[in-house]
Residue, then its C-alpha position, 0 to 999 in steps of 0.5 A: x710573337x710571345x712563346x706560349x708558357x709550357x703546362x707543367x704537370x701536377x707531378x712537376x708541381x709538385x715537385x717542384x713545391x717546398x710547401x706541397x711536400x711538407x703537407x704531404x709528409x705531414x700527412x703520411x705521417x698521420x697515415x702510418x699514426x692510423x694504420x699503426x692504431x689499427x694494428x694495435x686494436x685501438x680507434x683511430x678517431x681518439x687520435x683526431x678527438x685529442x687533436x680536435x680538442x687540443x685546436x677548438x677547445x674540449x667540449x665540456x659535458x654542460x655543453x659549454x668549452x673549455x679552452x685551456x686546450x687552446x692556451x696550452x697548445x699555443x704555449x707548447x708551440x713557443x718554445x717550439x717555433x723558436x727553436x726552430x727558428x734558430x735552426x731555419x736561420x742558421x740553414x738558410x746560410x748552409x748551416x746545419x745548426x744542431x745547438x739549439x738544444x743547447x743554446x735553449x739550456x744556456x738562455x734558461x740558465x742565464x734567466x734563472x741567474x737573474x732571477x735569483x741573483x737580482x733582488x725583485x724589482x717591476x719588470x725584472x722579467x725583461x731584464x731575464x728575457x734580455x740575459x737569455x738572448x745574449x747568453x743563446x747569442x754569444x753560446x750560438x757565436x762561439x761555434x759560428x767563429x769556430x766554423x769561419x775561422x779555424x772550419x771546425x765543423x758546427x755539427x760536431x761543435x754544436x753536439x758538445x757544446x750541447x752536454x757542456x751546458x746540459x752539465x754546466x746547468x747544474x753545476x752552476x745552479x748547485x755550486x755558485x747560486x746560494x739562493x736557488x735553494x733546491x729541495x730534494x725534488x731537485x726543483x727551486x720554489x716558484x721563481x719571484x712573480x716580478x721575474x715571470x712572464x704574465x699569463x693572458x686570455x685563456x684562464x688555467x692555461x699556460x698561455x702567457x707574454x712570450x707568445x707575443x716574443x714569439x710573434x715578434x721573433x718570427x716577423x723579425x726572423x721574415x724582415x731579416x731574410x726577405x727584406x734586408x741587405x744582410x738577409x741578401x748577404x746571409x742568404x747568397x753565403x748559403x747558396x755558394x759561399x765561394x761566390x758570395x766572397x767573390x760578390x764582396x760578402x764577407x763570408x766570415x762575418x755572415x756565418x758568425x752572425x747567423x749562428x749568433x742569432x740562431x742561438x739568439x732564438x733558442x736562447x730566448x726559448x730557454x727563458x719563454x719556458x722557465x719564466x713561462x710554462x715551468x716558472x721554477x728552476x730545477x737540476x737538468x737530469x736530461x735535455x728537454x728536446x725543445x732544441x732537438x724537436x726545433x730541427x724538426x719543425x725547421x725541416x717541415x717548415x722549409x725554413x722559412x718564417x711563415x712555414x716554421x710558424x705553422x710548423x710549430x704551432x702543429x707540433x705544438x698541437x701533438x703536444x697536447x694531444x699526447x697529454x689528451x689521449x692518456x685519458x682516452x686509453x690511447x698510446x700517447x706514444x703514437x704521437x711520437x711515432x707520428x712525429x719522427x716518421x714526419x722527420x724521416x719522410x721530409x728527411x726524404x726530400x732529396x729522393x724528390x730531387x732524384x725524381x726531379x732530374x731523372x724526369x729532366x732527363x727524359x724531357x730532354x731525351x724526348x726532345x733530341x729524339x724528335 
């Protein structure tokens, strides 16, 4: 006779699904957004509105629409997707990649030289696009030696090699690269057009070919997880390194690779946002957080491709709402409220993990008992 398959609750469900708690923090996250506009004696539903029109398109007072919302919404999620990629990657290997932000300045950097350095030709872009995946891939590999070899810990890597390219930028740009010739806003003149990314679909929008990187990216980040050898190896490493070795996986090999291509993913970000969306140079006076944020939307997305996908393009959407809703009278801050408390409340997961066990704890005591 067949056991009959015990029903699990909706708690066990739940808690047991990656893909319910993301909804559920996101969507505490826009709880606290509210109640915090409350508070502030402000309408809740401007928030909604900005969001709305950021999705759909602003209706326009003719009555038709206006879609540069759309594009520019699905630009802002390049960079983000992208980055997040970069840090889901290195985390499903038992990596804690931190670098991304650095990996991106690198990736904008090495475009930027070819750009300026190499005398225009037709499809000079990809050639920038090209540049910006090796130098993320080598800046990415040198902390995944670092860790497999010598156990150099890739946070504290990660967080130098960081600053070390948030500085280099400038000092490569100022000193070694006559013709990028800054002005006094400390910003080049619009890059050659045959080094830019072309724009498509939505007119006055920033939406450009680096979406379809992007696209691109994510399938590859999904075929190498889900359906490869390697993707096995990588992921067998993340689990328990010590087994992975003694399966015959070489260890070492798994963690320098992973974090080449994390970097690989951040380094293309950095050249989807200066061929893209600023389609200039300029001197670094801070980091652009497109890494940082990158951590974020790996966390809500489990690290996996299709959730790090939806992730970012929700990220993306907050992006352009938080331009939208200056108009409204609205603190664009609340949307970087609502942000971090996503990133804390998802940061939270471990606490499920303790209800988890101590409801295992309970079913068995239940069952001894009887």
């Amino acid at each position: 006779m067949m056991e009959k398959k015990e029903k699990r609750s909706f708690i066990d469900w739940f808690l047991d699904s990656n893909g319910a708690t993301s909804v559920a923090v996101v969507i505490l996250g826009f709880l606290a957004g509210i109640i915090l506009l409350l508070c502030i004696g402000k309408n809740p539903v401007g928030l909604f509105t900005a969001i709305k029109q950021s999705i759909i398109g602003k209706a326009a007072k003719s009555g038709g629409w206006n879609f540069r919302n759309v594009g520019e919404t699905l630009a802002f999620s390049i960079p983000y997707i992208l980055c997040g990629l970069s840090m889901g990657f290195a985390a499903r290997v038992g990596l804690f990649n931190i670098g991304a932000e650095g990996q991106y300045t690198i990736g904008m950097l090495a475009a930027h030289i070819v750009a300026v350095c190499i005398p225009a030709f037709p499809g000079q872009w990809l050639l920038c696009i090209l540049a910006a995946l090796v130098a993320g891939a080598i800046w990415g590999g040198v902390v995944g030696i670092l860790k497999a070899k010598y156990k150099v810990s890739e946070v504290v890597a990660t967080i130098m090699l960081n600053y070390i390219a948030m500085y280099l930028y400038p000092l490569i740009c100022l000193n070694l690269l006559p013709q990028a010739s800054f002005n006094k806003t400390g910003r080049t003149a619009d890059l050659a057009e045959t080094s830019l990314l072309s724009k498509f679909l939505i007119t006055d929008s920033n939406l450009n070919i680096g979406f379809f990187f992007m696209i691109a990216a994510v399938l590859i980040y999904w075929f190498i997880m889900e359906k490869t050898r390697l993707g096995f190896s990588l992921r067998a490493t993340g689990f328990n390194k010590d087994a992975a070795r003694c399966s015959g996986i070489n260890d070492t090999q798994a963690i320098s690779l992973s974090m080449a291509i994390s970097g690989a993913f951040a380094g293309l970000a950095g050249a989807c946002v200066l061929l893209g969306l600023v389609r200039y140079s300029k001197i670094l006076t801070g980091q652009d957080n497109y890494g940082f944020m990158g951590i974020a939307v790996a966390l809500v997305g489990n690290s996996r491709a299709l959730g790090i996908f939806l992730s970012g393009i929700l990220f993306g959407i907050l992006k352009q709402a938080y331009s939208i809703m200056q108009g409204m009278g609205i603190p664009k801050e609340v949307v970087t409220v609502i942000e971090g408390l996503i990133v804390i409340f998802i940061a939270l997961r471990s606490g499920l993990s303790l209800i988890k066990d101590y409801r295992a704890k309970v079913k068995v005591r239940k069952e001894v008992s009887k």
